[in-house]
C-alpha positions as CSV (number, residue, x, y, z in Angstrom):
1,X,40.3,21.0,-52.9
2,X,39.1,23.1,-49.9
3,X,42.2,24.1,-47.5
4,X,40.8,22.6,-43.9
5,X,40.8,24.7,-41.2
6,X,43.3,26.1,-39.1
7,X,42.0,25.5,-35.5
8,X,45.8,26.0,-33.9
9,X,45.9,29.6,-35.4
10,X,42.7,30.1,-34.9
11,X,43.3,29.6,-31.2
12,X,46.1,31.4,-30.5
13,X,44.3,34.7,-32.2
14,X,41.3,34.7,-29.9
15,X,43.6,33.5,-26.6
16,X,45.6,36.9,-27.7
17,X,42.6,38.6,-28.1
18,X,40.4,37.2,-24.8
19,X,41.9,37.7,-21.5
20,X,40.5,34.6,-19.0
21,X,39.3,32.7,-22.0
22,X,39.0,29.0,-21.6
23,X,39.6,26.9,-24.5
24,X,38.3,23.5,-24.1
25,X,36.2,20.9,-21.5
26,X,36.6,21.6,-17.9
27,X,35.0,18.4,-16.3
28,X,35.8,18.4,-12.6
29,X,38.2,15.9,-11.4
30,X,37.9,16.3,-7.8
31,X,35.1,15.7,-6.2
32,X,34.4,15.9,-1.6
33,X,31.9,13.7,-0.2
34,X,29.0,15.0,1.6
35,X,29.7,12.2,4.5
36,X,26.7,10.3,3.2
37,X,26.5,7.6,0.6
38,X,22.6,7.7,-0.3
39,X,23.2,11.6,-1.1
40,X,26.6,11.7,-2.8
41,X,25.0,8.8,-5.5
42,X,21.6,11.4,-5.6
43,X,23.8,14.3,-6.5
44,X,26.1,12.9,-8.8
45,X,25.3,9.0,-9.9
46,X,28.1,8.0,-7.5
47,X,28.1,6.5,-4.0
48,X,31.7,8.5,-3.2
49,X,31.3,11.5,-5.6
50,X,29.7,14.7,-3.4
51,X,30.4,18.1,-4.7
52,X,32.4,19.3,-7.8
53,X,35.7,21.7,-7.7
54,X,35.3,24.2,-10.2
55,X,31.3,24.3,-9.7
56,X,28.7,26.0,-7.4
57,X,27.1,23.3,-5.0
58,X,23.9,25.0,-2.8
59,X,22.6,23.4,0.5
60,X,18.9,25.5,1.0
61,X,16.7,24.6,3.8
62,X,14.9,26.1,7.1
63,X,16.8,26.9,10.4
64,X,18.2,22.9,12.1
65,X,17.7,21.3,8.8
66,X,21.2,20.1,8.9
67,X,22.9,22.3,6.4
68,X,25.9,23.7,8.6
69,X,26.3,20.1,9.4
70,X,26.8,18.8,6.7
71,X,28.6,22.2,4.5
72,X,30.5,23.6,7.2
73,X,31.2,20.0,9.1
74,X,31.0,16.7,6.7
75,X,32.7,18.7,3.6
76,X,34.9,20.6,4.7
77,X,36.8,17.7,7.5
78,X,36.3,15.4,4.2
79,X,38.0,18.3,1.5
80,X,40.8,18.7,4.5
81,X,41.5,15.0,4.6
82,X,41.9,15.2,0.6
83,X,44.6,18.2,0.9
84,X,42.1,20.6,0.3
85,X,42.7,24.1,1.6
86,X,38.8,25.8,3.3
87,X,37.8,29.8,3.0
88,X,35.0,29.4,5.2
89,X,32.8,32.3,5.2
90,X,30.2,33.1,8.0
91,X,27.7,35.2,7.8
92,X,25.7,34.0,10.5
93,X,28.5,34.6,13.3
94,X,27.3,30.9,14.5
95,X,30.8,28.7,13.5
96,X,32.1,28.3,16.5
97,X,35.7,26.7,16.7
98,X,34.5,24.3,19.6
99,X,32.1,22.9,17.5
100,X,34.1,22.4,13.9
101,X,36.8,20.9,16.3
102,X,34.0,18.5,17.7
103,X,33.2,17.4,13.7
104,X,36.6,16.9,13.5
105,X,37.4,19.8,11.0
106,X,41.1,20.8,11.7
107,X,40.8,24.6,12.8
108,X,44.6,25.5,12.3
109,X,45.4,28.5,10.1
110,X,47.4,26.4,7.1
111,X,44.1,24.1,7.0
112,X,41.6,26.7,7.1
113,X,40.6,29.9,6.9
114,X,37.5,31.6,8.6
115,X,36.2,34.8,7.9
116,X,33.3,36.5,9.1
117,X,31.3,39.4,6.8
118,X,27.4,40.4,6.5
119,X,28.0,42.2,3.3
120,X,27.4,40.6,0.1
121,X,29.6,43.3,-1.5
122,X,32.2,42.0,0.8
123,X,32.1,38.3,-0.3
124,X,32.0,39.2,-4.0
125,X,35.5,41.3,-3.3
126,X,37.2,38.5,-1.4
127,X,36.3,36.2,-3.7
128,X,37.4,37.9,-7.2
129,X,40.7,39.8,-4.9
130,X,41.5,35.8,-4.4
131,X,40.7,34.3,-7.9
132,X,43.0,37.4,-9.6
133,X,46.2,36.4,-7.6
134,X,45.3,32.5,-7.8
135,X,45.5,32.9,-11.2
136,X,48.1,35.4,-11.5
137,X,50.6,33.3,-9.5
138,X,49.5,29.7,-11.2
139,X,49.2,30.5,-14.3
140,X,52.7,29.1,-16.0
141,X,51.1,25.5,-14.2
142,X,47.1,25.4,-13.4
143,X,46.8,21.8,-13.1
144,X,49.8,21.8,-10.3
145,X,47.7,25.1,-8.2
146,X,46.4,24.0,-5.0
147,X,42.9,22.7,-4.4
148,X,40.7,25.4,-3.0
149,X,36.9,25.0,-1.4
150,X,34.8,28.2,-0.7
151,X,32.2,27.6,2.0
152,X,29.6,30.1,2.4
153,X,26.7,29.9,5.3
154,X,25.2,31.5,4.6
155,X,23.8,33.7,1.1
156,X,20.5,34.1,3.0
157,X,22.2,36.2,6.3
158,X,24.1,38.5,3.6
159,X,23.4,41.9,3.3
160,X,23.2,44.7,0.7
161,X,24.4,48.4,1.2
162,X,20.4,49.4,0.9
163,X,19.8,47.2,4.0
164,X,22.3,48.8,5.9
165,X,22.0,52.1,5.0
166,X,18.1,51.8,5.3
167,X,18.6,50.5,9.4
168,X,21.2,53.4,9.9
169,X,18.9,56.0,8.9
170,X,15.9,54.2,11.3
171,X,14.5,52.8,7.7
172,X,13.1,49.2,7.2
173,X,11.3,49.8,3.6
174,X,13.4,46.5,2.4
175,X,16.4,46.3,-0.3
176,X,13.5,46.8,-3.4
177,X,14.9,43.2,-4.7
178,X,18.5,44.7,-5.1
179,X,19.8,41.4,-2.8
180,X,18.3,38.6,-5.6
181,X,20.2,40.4,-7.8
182,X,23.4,40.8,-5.8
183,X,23.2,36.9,-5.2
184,X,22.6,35.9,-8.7
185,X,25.7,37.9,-10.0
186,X,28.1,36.8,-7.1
187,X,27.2,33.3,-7.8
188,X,27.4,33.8,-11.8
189,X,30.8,35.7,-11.1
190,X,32.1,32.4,-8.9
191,X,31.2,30.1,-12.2
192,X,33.0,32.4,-14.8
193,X,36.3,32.5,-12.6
194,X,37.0,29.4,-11.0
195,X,36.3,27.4,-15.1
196,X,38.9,24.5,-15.5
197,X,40.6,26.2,-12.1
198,X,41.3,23.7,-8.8
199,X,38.5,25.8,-6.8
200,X,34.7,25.2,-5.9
201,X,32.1,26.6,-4.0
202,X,29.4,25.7,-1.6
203,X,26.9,27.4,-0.3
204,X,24.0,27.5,2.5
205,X,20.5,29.1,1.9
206,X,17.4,29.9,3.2
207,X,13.9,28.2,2.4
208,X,10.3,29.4,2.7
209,X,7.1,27.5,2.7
210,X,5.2,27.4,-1.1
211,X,2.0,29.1,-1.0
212,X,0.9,27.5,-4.7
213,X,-1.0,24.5,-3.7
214,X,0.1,23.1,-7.1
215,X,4.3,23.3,-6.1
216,X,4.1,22.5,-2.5
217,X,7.9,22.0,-2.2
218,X,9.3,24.8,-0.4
219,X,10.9,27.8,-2.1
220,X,14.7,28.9,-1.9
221,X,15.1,32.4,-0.9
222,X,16.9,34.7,-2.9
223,X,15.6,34.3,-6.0
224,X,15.9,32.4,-9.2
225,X,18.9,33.6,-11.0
226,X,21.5,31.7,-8.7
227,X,19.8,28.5,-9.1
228,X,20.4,29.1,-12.6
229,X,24.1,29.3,-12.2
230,X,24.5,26.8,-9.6
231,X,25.9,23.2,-11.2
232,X,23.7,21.2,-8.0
233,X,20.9,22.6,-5.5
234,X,19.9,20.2,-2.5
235,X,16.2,21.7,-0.9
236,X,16.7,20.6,2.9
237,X,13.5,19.6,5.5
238,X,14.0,19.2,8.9
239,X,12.1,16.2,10.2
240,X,12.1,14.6,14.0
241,X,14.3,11.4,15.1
242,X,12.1,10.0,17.3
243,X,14.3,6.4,18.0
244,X,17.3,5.1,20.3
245,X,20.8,4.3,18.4
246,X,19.4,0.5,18.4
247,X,16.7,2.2,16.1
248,X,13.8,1.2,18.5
249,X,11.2,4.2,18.6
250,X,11.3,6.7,21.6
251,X,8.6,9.6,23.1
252,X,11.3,11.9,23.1
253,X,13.6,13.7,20.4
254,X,17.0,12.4,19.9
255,X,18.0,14.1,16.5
256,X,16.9,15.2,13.4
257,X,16.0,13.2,9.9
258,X,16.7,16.2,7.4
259,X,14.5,15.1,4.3
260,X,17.1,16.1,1.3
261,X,15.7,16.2,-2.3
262,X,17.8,17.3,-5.0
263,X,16.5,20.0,-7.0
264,X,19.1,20.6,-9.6
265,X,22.1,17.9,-10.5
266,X,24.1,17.9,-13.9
267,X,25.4,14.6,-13.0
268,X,22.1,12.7,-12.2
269,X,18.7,12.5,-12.4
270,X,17.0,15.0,-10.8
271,X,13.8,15.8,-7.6
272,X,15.3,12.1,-6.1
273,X,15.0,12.5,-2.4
274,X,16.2,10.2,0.6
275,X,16.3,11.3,4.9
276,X,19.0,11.0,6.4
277,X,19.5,10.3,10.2
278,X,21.5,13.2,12.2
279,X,21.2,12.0,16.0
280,X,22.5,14.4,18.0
281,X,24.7,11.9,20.0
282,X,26.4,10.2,17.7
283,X,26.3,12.1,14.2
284,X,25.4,11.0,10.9
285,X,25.5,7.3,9.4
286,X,27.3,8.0,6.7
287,X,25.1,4.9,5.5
288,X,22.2,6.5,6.6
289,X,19.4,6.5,3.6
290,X,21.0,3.6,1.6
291,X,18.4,0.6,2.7
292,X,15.5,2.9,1.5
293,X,17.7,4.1,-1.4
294,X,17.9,0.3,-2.4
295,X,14.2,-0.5,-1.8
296,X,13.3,1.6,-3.9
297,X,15.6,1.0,-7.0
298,X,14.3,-2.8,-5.8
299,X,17.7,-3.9,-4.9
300,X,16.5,-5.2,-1.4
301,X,13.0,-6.8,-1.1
302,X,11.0,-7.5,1.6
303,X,10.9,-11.3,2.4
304,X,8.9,-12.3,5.1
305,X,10.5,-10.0,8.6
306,X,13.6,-9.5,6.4
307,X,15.0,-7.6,3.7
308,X,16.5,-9.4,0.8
309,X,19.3,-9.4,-1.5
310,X,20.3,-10.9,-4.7
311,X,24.0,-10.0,-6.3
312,X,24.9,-10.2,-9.8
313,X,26.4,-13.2,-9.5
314,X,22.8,-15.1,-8.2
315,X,23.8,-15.1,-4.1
316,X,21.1,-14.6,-2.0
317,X,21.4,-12.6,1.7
318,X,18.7,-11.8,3.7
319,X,18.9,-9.8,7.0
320,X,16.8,-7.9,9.2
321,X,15.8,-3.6,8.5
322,X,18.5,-3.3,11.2
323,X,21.4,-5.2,10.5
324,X,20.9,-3.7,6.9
325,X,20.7,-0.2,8.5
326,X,23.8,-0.6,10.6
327,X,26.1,-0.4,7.2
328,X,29.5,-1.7,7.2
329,X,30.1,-4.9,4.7
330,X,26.6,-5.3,4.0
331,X,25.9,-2.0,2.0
332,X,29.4,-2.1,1.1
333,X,29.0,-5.0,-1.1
334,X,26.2,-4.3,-2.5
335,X,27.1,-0.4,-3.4
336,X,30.3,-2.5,-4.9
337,X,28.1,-5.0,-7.2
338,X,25.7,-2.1,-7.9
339,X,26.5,-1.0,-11.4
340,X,26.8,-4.5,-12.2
341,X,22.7,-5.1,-10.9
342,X,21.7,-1.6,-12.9
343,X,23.5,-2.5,-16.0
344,X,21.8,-6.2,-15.4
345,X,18.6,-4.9,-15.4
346,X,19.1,-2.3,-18.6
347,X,19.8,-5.6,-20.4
348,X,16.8,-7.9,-19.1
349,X,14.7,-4.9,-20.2
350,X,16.2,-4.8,-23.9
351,X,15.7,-8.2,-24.5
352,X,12.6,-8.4,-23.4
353,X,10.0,-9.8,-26.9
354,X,8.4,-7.0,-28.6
355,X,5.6,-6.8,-30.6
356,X,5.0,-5.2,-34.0
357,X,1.6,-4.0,-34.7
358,X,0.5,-3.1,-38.2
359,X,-2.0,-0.7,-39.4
360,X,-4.1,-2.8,-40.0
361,X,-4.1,-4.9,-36.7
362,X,-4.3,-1.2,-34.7
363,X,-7.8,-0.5,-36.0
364,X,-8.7,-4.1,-35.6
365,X,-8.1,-4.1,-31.7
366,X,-9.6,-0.7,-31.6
367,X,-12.6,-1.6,-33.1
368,X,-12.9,-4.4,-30.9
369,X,-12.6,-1.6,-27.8
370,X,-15.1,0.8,-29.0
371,X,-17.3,-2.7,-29.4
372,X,-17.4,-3.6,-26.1
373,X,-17.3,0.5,-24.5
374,X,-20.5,0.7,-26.5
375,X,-22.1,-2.5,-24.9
376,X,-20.8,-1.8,-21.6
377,X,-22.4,1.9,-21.5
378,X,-25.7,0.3,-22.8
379,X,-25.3,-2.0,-19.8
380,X,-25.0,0.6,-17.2
């Protein structure tokens, strides 16, 4: 009889033998909101699910996109009201306390910390400096450590010793691709060490219009390796808000509609997009995107001047685009009765009456086709 094996010795050896070894899944159980419903359920499959501890989230897109908004504004006030404690990073020099205080991110030193750096060198040190005493202090009781969110805006502003050196010495020859390479290991670094660890990252970036006709959508600057690493990637467009807060349209601008399309996602499908509404008065919606969200998965349908909706149950509601776009109960209960509608739908289409074909019947109906493509083309 063969002895089974030993997986408790077995794992004691290499834990022995492994310094910062992980044994086991790591699936993140906290998760901060991004302030918008329509792009939480796009990056995750989940209306109230934004951003992973324990993962790399990046936020890439031109200059008034919307990115510091919603990083360095919407996540971290939402992390804060969870008991989350905020490192936030900025490389831009741009955070000013006036205007986190304004998106009601608490600015007091045992909420949040703010450092400013320009070197990537920099970030990598305080980074792996605070993950070696994190870890050295929690480790008799890691799932009692404190929750932890990194915010970095942003990797695009950092800079390498080259780039400094090379402007010191009256030298602007360029970094000879030693920053892409910088990025990709602080960002591969950042996913080894926080693991199954309370801590998460997320970081701005810099886009760049496509000049491939073939792959319009823009590209992320920086290169390629970090968006291998990186467990969700949002590409960011900044469009005009051209329409009062009663949604009439106006000559003049009164916000921004930052096109979102999620380029990378291990929780969902991926390349789903939505725009969402930042006016400049007011803020974001945080249901801002959900009534094209639902048009689209044909939840809501257009019924005459109004938009309509059937539950699960059968019950019918039909409103106007505006009432729908205000939020509130309306999207409420229909994000509520969602799953239920999707998992309604799955089953219509598995019941539907298929048909088997022989081999026989196949070269029937196909020579039936080449019959009549041969009379047609004589026709013509």
């Amino acid at each position: 009889m063969t002895k089974p094996f030993d997986a408790t010795k077995f794992r004691k050896s290499i834990t022995k033998s492994i310094s910062g070894l992980g044994i086991g899944f790591s699936d993140p159980t906290d998760w901060i909101s991004t302030g918008n419903y329509a792009l939480n359920y796009l990056m995750t499959s989940n209306f109230k699910k934004g951003i992973p501890l324990g993962k790399v989230t990046v936020l890439a897109g031109e200059s008034g996109a919307g990115k510091s908004y919603i990083a360095s504004g919407n996540i971290i006030k939402n992390a804060q009201d969870q008991g989350i404690f905020v490192i936030l990073i900025d490389t831009e020099n741009a955070l000013d306390e006036q205007w986190l205080q304004a998106l009601k991110v608490d600015t007091s030193e045992d909420k949040l910390m703010k450092l400013s750096m320009s070197m990537v060198d920099d970030v990598a040190k305080t980074v792996s400096e605070f993950m070696k005493g994190y870890k050295e202090q929690h480790a008799d009781n890691k799932e009692g450590a404190p929750k932890v969110l990194f915010v970095i805006d942003s990797l695009g502003m950092l800079l390498t010793p080259t780039d400094v050196n090379q402007f010191e010495a009256g030298e602007m020859k360029g970094d000879l691709g030693r920053k892409p390479k910088a990025l990709t290991a602080l960002v591969r670094n950042c996913v080894n060490m926080f693991g199954s660890w309370n801590v998460g990252l997320i970081a701005t970036n810099h886009t760049y219009a496509s000049q491939d006709m073939f792959d319009p959508d823009d590209k992320i600057s920086g290169g390629q390796g970090f968006i291998y690493a990186s467990s969700i990637v949002v590409a960011m467009k900044k469009l005009k808000l051209k329409e009062d807060e009663k949604g009439n349209k106006v000559s003049d601008v009164r916000g921004i509609r930052a096109a979102c399309k999620v380029m990378k996602t291990r929780y969902a499908k991926p390349f789903e997009g939505v725009q969402v509404k930042i006016p400049y008065e007011t803020g974001m919606n945080p249901y801002s995107g959900l009534v094209d969200l639902f048009e689209k998965k044909g939840i809501l349908s257009k019924d005459g001047n109004r938009l309509k909706y059937v539950d699960s149950k059968g019950t019918e509601v039909k409103e106007y685009r505006r009432v729908w776009e205000q939020g509130g109960e309306l999207l409420d209960k229909v994000m509520a009765d969602f799953n239920n509608l999707v998992e309604k739908e799955t089953n219509i289409e598995d019941t539907e009456e298929t048909v088997e074909w022989s081999m026989e019947d196949c070269w029937q109906n196909f020579g039936s086709f080449l019959k009549h493509t041969q009379t047609r083309n004589k026709s013509m």
